[in-house]
N, C-alpha and C positions, 0 to 999 in steps of 0.2 A: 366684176372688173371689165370694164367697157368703156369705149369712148364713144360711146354710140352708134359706132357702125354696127351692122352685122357680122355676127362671130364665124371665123373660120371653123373653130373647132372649139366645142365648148362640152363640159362635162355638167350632166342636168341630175341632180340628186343622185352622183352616181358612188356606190359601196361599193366593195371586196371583200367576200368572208370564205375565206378557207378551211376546213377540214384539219383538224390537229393530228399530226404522226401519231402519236400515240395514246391519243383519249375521246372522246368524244364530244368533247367539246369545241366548236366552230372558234377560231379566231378573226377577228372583226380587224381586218389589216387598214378599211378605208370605211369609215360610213360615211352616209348620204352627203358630198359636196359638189358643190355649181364652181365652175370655173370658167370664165368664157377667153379666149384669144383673139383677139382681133390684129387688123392688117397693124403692123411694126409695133406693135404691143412688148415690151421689156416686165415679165412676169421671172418672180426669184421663187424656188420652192425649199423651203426650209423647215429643219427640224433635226434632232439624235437619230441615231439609228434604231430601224427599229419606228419611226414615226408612221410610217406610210408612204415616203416621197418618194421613191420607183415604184413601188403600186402604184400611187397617181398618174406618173408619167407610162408604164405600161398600158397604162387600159388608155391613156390619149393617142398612143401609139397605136393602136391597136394590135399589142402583143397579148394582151389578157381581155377578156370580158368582165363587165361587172355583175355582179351578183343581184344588185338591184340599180336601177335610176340606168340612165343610159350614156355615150359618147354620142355628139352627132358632127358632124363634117358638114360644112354648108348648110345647115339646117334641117338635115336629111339625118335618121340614124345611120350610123357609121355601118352597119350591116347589109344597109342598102347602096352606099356606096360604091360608084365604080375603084376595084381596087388599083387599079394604075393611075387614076386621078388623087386617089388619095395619098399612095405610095410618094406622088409626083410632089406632093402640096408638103406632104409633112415627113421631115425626112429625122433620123436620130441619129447623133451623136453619145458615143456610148464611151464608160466610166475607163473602160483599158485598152487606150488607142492601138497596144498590138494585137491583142486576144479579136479586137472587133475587124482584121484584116486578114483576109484571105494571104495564108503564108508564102501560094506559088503562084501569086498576082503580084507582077511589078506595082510601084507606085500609081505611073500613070493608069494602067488597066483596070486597078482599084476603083481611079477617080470618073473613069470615063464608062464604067459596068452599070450604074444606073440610067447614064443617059440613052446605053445602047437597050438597056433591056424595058425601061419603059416609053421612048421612041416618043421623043421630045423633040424632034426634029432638028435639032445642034448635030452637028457633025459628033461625034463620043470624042475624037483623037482633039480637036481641037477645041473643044469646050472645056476637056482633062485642063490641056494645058491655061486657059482663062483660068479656070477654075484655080490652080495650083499655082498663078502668079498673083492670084486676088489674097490667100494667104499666106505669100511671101516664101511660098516654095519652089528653090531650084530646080531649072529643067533641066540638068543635068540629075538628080535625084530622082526622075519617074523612072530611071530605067531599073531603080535598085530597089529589091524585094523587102516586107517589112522586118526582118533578120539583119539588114544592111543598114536600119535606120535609126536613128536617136531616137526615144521617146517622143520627143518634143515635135521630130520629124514624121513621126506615124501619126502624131494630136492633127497635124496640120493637113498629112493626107485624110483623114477622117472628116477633118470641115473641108475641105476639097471636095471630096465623094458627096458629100452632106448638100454641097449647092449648088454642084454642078448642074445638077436640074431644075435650077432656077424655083427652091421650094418657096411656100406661103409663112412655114413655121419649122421650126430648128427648134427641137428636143433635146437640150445637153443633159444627160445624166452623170453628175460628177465627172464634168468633162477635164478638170486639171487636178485632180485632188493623187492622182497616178505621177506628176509630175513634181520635179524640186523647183525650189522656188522662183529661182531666173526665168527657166522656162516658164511655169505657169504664168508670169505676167506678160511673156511676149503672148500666149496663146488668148488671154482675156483680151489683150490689145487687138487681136485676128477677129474675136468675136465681136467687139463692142465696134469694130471699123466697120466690119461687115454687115452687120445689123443696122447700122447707120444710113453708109452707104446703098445696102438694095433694101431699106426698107422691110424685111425681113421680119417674120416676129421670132421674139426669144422666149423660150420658158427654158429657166437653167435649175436643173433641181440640183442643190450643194446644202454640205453642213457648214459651209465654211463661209459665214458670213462677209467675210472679205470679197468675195466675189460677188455675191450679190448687189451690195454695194458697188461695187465696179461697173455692174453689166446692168443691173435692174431697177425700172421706177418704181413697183407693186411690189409687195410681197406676200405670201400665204406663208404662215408659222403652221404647223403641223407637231401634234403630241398626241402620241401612242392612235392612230390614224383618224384625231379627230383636227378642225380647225380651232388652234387657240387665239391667232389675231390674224387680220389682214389687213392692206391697205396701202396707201403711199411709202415707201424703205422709211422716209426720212421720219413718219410718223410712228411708224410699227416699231421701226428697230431704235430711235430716238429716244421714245416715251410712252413705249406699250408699260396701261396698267396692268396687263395678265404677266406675274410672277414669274414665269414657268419665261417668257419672252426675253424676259429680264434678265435673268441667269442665264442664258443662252449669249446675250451681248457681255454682260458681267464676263463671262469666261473667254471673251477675247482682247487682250488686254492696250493692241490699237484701236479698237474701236471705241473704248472704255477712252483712251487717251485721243482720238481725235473727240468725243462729245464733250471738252472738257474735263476727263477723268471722272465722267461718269455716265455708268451705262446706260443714263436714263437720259441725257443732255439730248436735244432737241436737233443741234447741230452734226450729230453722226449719221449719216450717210445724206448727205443736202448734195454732195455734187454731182448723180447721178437725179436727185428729182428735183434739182432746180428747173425753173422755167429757162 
């Protein structure tokens, strides 16, 4: 998945096989997949639980290692990497916007901790605040701790933190799937504005094909951590012939009703990859 540019961060035959609690036998969480990312690239990662899709986005993070095939960052293994250029470039958004906030960091100090600590040249104090009027959060609200804050209000400091240092690519790990429903649409609208406007890439790993559709032109379908389909949303999630894709859109029952009332219809999910 490329537009022909050169990939920011791309995953080259890369697995994950872990060691079972209590037998001996290895489970195979990710085998050998290519993924490439490129500049404002909108990539969806999907599957059940249980598929692989935060093992994928871990080892793009580099929170995990792969066991085989590699991550690289500019075309460089991600090992060699400087890590504050990488840190700087690919930043994440994580599944439980209050667990992923430092409890006795106000908002703003949240937002403005990476710009101070990887020394991106932006002022931290006022880059916070860019940062937190770009996702439509009050500057009266940085002064109040994540305990003080709505859900929806800690999602939004998180994409705050997330870009205030001006990254290449935004890692949503089940970034609204913690939120009810109002909110989750205002938070996809933050992402899909955001992404737009700085050009940004997205890779959003969700089970929740509704958002992908929202937020994604590409897709990777993910089953028990193999690929079962990829490619354009409109075509993957429209009229993939792999079964296992099918019942995946089949079990949501808008998506079923925007293809025509069926989950194979060609027209579910066109408004995000139209030209």
């Amino acid at each position: 998945m490329t537009d022909g540019c050169a990939p920011i961060l791309a995953a080259r035959g890369a697995a994950r096989t872990y060691p079972a609690a209590r037998t001996r036998t290895a489970v195979d969480a990710l085998v050998p997949i290519d993924l490439a990312i490129t500049s404002a690239a909108r990539i969806g990662i999907v599957g059940e639980s249980g598929s692989g899709k935060t093992t994928l986005v871990r080892l793009l993070a580099g929170l995990d290692r792969p066991t085989a095939g590699s991550v690289e960052f500019r075309g460089a293994p991600l090992a060699s990497a400087s890590r504050r250029e990488f840190r700087r470039a690919v930043q994440v958004v994580f599944q439980d916007p209050r667990s992923s906030l430092d409890p006795t960091m106000t908002a703003g100090a949240a937002i403005a901790e990476p710009v101070r600590c990887l020394r991106t040249g932006d002022d931290p104090r006022i880059r916070a605040e860019e940062a937190a009027s770009m996702v439509g959060l009050e500057a009266a609200l940085l002064a109040r701790r994540p305990s003080q804050l709505s859900g929806g209000q800690c999602q939004r400091v998180a994409i705050a933190r997330a870009i205030a240092c001006r990254p290449d690519v935004i890692l949503a790990d089940e970034p609204v799937s913690s939120l009810d429903a109002a909110v989750r649409e205002d938070v996809l609208d933050v992402l899909d504005r955001l992404a737009t406007t700085t050009q940004t890439a997205l890779v959003v790993v969700s089970h929740d094909l509704g958002s992908i559709v929202r937020l994604c032109s590409e897709v990777v379908v993910l089953r028990a951590g193999a690929v079962a389909d990829r490619g354009p949303v409109a075509e993957v999630l429209g009229g993939s012939p792999d079964p296992y894709v099918r019942r995946l859109v089949a079990a949501v029952p808008r998506l079923a009703a925007d293809g025509r009332g069926e989950a194979g219809d060609t027209d579910v999910a066109t408004r995000r990859s139209a030209p």
